[in-house]
N, C-alpha and C positions, 0 to 999 in steps of 0.2 A: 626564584620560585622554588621553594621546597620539594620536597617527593609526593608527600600528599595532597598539595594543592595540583599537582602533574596529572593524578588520578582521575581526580574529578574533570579533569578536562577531557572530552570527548569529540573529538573535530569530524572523526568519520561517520559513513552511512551508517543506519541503521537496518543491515541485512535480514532479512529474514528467508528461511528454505521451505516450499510446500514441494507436498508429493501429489503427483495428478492420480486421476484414478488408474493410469497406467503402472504407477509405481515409481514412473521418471521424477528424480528432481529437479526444481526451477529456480534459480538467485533472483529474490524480489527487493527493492529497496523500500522502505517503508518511509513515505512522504509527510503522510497528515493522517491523524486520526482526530475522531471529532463526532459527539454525539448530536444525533439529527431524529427530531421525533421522539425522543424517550430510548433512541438505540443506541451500540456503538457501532461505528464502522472504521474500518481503514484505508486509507486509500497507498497503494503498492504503485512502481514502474518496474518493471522486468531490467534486470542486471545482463548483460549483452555485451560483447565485444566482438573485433575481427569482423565478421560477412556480416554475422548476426544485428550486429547495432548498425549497420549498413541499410539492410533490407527492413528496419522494426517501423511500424506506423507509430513508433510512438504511446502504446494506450498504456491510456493509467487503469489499472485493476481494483475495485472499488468491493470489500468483502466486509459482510457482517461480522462483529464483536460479538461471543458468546461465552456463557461461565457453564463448563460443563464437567463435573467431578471437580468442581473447585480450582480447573483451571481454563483461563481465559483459549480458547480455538478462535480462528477464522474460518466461514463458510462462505458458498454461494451464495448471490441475493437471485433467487428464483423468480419471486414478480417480478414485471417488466415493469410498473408501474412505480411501484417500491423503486425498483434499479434508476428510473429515468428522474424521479425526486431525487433518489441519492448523487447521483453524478451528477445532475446540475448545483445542489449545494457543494459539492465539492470541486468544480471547473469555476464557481465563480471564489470560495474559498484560494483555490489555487492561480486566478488568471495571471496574477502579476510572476509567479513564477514558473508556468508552463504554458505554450503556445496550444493553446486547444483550435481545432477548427471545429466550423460551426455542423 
């Protein structure tokens, strides 16, 4: 295998960093993205080690796709109803590769 073919190979996670409204940073791993209803969304698992990945329930974080100044953001999904559509297409998206409980 050449150098350039080396490049395009990408084996790891796909990290990504938000900042809460506190200003703290968080390691998200970016799972599935996937347009539902005319949107985009993403679906995230929190990046964890040591106590942290110990004590985590697990949740998958599931944030709107948005084009804002021409570049793509993630936000909150605020309806509950919106949220509960979204996270079921995306737990049955996901079942074969994460243990969701019911």
């Amino acid at each position: 295998m050449d150098q350039e073919q080396e490049k395009d190979l990408d084996f790891g996670p796909d990290l990504i960093t938000l900042v809460d409204e506190e200003g703290k940073e968080h390691e998200f791993e970016l799972v599935d993205t996937a347009e539902f209803e005319g949107v985009n969304y993403a679906a995230l698992v929190p990046v964890l080690s040591g106590q942290e990945l110990l004590d985590d329930s697990g949740e998958l974080i599931i944030l709107r796709v948005v084009e804002e100044d021409g570049e793509e953001i993630l936000e909150s999904i605020e309806d509950d109803e919106e949220f509960d559509r979204v996270g079921a297409f995306f737990m049955e998206r996901l079942k074969d590769t994460f243990d969701f409980e019911a």
